[in-house]
N, C-alpha and C positions, 0 to 999 in steps of 0.2 A: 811300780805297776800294781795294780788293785784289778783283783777280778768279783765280780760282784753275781750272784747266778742265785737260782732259787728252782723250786720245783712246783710252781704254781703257789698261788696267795691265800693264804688263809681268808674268807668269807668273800673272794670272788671267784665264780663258777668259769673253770672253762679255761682259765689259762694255760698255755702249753711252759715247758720248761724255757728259761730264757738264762743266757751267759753273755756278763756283757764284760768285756776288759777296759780299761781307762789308766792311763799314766796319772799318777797324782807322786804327790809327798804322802809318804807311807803310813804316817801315823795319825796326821791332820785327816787325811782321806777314809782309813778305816774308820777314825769314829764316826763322821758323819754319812758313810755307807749302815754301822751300826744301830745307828737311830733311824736311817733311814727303813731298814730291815724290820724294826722294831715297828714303823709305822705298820710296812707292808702286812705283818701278821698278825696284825692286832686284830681283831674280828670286831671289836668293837665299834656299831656304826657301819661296816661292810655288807649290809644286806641284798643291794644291787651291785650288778656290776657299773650301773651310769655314775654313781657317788666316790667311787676309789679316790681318784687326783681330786673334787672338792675336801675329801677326810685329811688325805695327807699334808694338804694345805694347812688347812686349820690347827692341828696338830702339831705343825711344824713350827707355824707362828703362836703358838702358845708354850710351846718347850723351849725355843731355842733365843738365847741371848741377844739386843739387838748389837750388830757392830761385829757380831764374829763371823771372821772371815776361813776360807783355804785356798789353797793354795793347788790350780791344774794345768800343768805343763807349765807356760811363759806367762797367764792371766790368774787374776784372783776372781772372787763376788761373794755376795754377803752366802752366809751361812745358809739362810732362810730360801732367798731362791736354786741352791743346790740341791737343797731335800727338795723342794715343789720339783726342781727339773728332772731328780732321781726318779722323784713318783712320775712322772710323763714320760721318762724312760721307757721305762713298763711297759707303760702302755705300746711305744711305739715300735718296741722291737717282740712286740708278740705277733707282726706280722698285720694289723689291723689295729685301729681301736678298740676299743675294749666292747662296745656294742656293737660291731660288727664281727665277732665272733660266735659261729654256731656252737649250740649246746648240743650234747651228748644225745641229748631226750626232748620232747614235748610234755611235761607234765601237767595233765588235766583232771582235777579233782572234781566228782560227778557224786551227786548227792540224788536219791531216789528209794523208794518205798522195797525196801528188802526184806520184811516182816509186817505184818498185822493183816487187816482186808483190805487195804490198799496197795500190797503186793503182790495182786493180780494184774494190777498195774505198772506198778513200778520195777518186777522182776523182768517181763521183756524187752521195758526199757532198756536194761540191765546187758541182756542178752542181743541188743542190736547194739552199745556201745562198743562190746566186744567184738561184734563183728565188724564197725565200719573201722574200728583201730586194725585190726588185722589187715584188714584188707587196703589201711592206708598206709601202714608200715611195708606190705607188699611192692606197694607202686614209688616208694620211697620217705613217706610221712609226709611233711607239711613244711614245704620248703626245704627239702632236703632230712630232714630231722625225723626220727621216729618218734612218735607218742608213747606215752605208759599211764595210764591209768590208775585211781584209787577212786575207792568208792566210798560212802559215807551214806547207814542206814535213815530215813527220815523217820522210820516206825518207830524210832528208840526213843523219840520224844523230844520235845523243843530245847531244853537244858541241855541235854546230850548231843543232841545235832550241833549246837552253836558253839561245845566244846572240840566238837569231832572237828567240827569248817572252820574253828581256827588252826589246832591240830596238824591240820594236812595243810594251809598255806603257810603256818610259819614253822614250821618243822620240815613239813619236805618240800618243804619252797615249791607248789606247783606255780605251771603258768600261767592256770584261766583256771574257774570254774564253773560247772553247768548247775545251779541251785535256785528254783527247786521246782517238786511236781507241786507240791502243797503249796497252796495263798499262803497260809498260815506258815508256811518254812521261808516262804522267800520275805513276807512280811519283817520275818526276824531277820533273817540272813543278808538281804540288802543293804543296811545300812553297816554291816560288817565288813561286808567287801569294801564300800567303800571305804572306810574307816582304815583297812589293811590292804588299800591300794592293790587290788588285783579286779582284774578283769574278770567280769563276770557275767554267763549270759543265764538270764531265766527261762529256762528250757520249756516249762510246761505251766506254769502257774498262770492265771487267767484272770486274777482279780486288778481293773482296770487302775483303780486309787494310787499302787506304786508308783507307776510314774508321772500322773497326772498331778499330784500334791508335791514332786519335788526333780527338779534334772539333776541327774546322775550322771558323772561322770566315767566312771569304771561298771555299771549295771547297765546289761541290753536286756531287750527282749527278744527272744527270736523265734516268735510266734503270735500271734494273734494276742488280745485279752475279750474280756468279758462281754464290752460293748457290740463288737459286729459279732461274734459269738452267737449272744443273743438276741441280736434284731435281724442274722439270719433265720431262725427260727421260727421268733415271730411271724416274718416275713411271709414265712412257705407256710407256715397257721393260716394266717390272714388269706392269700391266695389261694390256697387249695381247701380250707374249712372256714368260709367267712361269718357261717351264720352263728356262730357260737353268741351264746348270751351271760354264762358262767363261767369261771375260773378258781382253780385252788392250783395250791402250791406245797408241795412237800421236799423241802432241803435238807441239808445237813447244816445244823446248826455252828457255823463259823465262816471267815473272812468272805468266803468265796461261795458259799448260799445265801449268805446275807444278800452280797452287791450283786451276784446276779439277779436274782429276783428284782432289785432295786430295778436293774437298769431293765427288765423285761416288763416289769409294771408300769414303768414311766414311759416306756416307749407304746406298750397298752394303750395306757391312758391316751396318749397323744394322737394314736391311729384309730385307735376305735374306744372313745369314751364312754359308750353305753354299756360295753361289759362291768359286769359285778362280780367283786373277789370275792367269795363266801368261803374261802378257807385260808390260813396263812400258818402251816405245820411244819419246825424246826426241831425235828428228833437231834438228838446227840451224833454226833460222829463216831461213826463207827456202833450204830447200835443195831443189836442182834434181831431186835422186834419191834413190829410196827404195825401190831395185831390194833392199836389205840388209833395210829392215823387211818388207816384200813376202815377200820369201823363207821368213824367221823365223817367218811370220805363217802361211803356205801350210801350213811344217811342223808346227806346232802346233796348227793345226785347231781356234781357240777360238769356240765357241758366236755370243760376241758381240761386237767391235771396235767399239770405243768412238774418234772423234778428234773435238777441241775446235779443230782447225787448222780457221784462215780462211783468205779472199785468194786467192792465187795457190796458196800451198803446200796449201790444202786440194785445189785445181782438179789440180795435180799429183799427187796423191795419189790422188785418187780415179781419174785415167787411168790410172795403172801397175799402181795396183790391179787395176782392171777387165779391161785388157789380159791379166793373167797369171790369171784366173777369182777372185781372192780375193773377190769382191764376192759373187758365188754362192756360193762356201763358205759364207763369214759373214755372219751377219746386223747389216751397218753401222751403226751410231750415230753422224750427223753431227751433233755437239751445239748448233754456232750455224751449221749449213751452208746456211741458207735462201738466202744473197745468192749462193751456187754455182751455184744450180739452173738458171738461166738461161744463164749462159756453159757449164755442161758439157753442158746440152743432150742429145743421144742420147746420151752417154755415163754417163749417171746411170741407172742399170735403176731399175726398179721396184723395192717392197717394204723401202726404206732410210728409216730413222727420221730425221728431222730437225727441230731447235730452227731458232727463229725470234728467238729476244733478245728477247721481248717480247709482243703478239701482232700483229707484224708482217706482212703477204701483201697482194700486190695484189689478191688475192681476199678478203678479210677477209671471215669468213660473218656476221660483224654486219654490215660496213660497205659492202659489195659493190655496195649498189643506192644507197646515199645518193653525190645527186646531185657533190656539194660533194668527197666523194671519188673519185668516177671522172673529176669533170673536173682534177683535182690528177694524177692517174697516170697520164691521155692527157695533159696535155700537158707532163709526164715524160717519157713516152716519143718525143712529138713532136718533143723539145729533144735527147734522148739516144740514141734508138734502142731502147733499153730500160725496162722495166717497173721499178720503185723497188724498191729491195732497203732491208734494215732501217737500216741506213745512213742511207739519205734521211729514214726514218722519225726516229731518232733526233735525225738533224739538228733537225727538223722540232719536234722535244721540245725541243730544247733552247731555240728563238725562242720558243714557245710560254711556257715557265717565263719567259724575260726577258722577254716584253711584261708576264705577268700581274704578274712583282713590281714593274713597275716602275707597272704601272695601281695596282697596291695603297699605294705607295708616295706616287703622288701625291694619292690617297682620302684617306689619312692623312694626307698636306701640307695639307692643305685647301685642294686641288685646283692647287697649287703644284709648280715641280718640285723633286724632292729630291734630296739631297746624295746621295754612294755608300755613305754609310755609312747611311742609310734605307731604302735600295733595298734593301742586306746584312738587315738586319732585316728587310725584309719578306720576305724570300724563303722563311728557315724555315716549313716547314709550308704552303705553297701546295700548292694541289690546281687541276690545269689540264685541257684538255680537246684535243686537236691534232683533233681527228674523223677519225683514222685508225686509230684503235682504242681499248679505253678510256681511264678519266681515269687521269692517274697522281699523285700524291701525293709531295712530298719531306720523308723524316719529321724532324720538329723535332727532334729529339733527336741525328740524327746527321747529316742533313743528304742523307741517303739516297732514290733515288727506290723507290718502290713501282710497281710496273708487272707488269699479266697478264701470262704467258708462253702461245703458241701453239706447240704439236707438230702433227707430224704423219706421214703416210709417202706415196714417192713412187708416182704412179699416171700411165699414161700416161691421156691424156685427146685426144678428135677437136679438131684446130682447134689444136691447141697442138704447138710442134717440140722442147718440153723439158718434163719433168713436172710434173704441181702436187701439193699438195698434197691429201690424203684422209684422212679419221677424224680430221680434225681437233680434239684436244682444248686447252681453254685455261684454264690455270689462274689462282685470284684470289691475287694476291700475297700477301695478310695471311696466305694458310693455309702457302706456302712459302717466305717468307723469317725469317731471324732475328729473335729481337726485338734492338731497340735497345739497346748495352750489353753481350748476348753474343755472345761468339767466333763467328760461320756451324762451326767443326767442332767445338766444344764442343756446340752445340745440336744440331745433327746427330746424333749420337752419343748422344743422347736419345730418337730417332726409334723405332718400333715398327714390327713389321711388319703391324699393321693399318692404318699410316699411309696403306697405299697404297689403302685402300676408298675413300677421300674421293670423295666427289660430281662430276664434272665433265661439263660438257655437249661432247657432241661430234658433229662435223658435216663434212657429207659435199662432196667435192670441187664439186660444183655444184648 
């Protein structure tokens, strides 16, 4: 008699302790339990749990002699398939398969601006992820399973980020990643994920070319990108300020000021050709002073000024601006300036256009009075001092999309948990609901989120020490985003200029 037991396997997560007894010939038997054993703790090659019985396979039949046999009970068989059946053993007296065993945790590695001026940003991102984990570890986590979080600064720099995001999935083996707020982070970090087979959603970043240049299998999005962004925008320019006959542009000089601009001039061009750019101003990211573009701007005198700058460097922008009257001259265009509005405070005048990445506002004139979201944005503000900018929202998207695939995933398991590569399938084409504004949809085809976009312009309002939002319009994604498969400026460039009659409901600051 041979007892054979262990205490869980080296490089697979999760296994409980297993005792299995078997009558054999006592010495034939031990050795090939021995090599067997030897397979099980190898960690070499055990990175998932789906791969174990293919390793010990292969293994088996590379060690083991052909023609030797042992000897169980009144039957013999070859060598070779006694180790494979040792290792299927395992598996089958752990109670389940080996991917239908729950893990301990949910490990989600969340990458977001922890330092520089984009940490005005990325810290209350920060600060809602820890909130929606608490509070889903409350209600039970995600499918049963509590989450745990790790975080990874994007301020530390590109080199350092791509060491940190490999770091945290193959060292603490998470399950998914949220990467990133930055074009420029997720530009690097997309093809990493995929490279290292984790699921990944692009929580915030906005620059459309990711996934138009290439389908990803393990990379979502689970939020809008740049295209309906900014042809919302546009849109509510064009409608509510039609006569304009000048344009300038002041970005931040990288991924994601480049291609917006791109797709906001093409789609220009397309709606109303007779406007003239007379300025096209790329300061550096993250710079301190903008007394150069200010100046340029005063003497030019253009109709409308258009900037896609977030973070700090929008907050700067708009103060230099303001200070020297450019803001009254022109009629501003802050294209994703919503998460501004609150830190600049008296410094934001009235009468300036502003994108929301979505249809993002702590006043959401759909969602304003449901219970379930004013007590989500009081105690936002109770935790941080501040009202949720789209940021949190986003965040908020992104848990949302990983509870639903992973609910769907286990539907389909028949009601078992699933492997990461089940999860990955199930995620194309989910349609979720966060109840902070509408559902948003990530389309199968490219792996893309579908999400309303909210405009609107700023109004002083009693009771408030920074402005809100008025005339608010909010566009249905399917009318302004690409289809799947074409270029965002190829289709753009197809646009008319009756595009802009399209239907939209709009709605008043209170």
């Amino acid at each position: 008699m041979f007892v054979f037991s262990h205490a869980g396997i080296g490089g697979i997560d999760h296994l409980g302790p297993l005792s299995v007894t078997i009558d054999a010939q006592p010495t034939k038997w031990a050795t090939a339990s021995n090599r067997v054993r030897r397979l099980a703790n190898d960690r070499r090659g055990l990175a998932t749990r789906d791969n174990y019985s293919s390793v010990v396979a292969r293994r088996s039949a590379r060690r083991l002699k052909p023609g030797a046999t042992i000897k169980q009970g009144g039957f013999s068989m070859k060598f070779l398939k006694a180790a494979v059946a040792a290792g299927l053993v395992v598996a089958a007296f752990t109670g389940t398969s080996l991917a239908q065993n729950k893990p301990s945790e949910l490990k989600i590695g969340i990458t977001t601006f922890l330092s520089g001026p984009a940490s005005v940003f990325g810290v209350p991102a920060k600060a809602a992820a820890e909130m929606i984990a608490e509070d889903l570890n409350k209600k039970g986590g995600i499918g049963g399973v509590p989450v745990k979080l790790s975080f990874i600064d994007e301020g530390a720099g590109g080199e350092a980020l791509v060491s940190n995001y490999r770091r945290v999935v193959q060292d603490e083996k998470v399950d998914a990643t949220f990467a990133s707020i930055s074009s420029g982070s997720c530009t690097q970090l997309v093809p990493v994920a995929e490279d290292l087979k984790v699921m990944n959603f692009m929580w915030d970043c906005g620059a459309a070319s990711i996934l138009e240049t290439k389908k990803y299998r393990y990379n979502f999005r689970t939020q809008a990108n740049g295209t309906p962004e900014m042809l919302a925008v546009l849109l509510y320019l064009l409608k509510t300020k039609p006569d304009f006959k000048t344009i300038a542009v002041v970005n931040q000089d990288y991924a994601w000021g480049r291609e917006s601009w791109e797709i906001f001039s093409t789609a220009l061009k397309a709606m109303k050709p007779d406007v003239q750019v007379v300025a096209e101003l790329f300061p550096k990211f993250g710079a301190p002073d903008y007394s150069t573009e200010v100046s340029r701007l005063l003497a030019l005198r253009p109709d409308v000024v258009l900037t896609t700058s977030w973070g700090g460097d929008l907050d700067t922008l708009v103060r230099q601006a303001g200070q020297r009257g450019l803001l009254q001259q022109s009629t501003f265009v802050l294209g994703i300036g919503e998460s501004s509005i609150q830190r600049l405070g008296k410094d934001l005048p009235e009468g300036l256009i502003v994108g929301a990445r979505g249809d993002h506002w702590f006043l959401h004139p759909e969602k304003k009075n449901d219970a379930a979201f004013k007590a989500f944005n009081e105690a936002f503000k109770a935790k941080t001092g501040a009202w949720p900018i789209y940021p949190v929202y986003h965040m908020a998207q992104a848990f949302k999309a990983l509870q639903t695939a992973y609910d769907k995933a286990i539907k389909s398991n028949g009601g078992n948990w699933p492997t990461r590569e089940q999860v990955v399938d199930a995620t194309a084409g989910i349609e979720f609901a966060t109840g902070f504004g509408r559902p948003i949809t990530l389309r199968p085809e490219d792996n893309q989120g579908l999400e309303a976009q909210l405009v609107g312009v700023t109004k002083s309002v009693p009771g408030y020490d920074f402005k809100l939002l008025d005339n608010m319009m909010i566009f249905d994604p399917k009318m302004i985003t690409n289809p799947a498969g074409v270029r965002s400026v190829e289709w753009l460039k197809t646009l008319k200029p009756d595009f802009v009659k399209m239907d939209v409901p709009t709605f008043k600051a209170q």
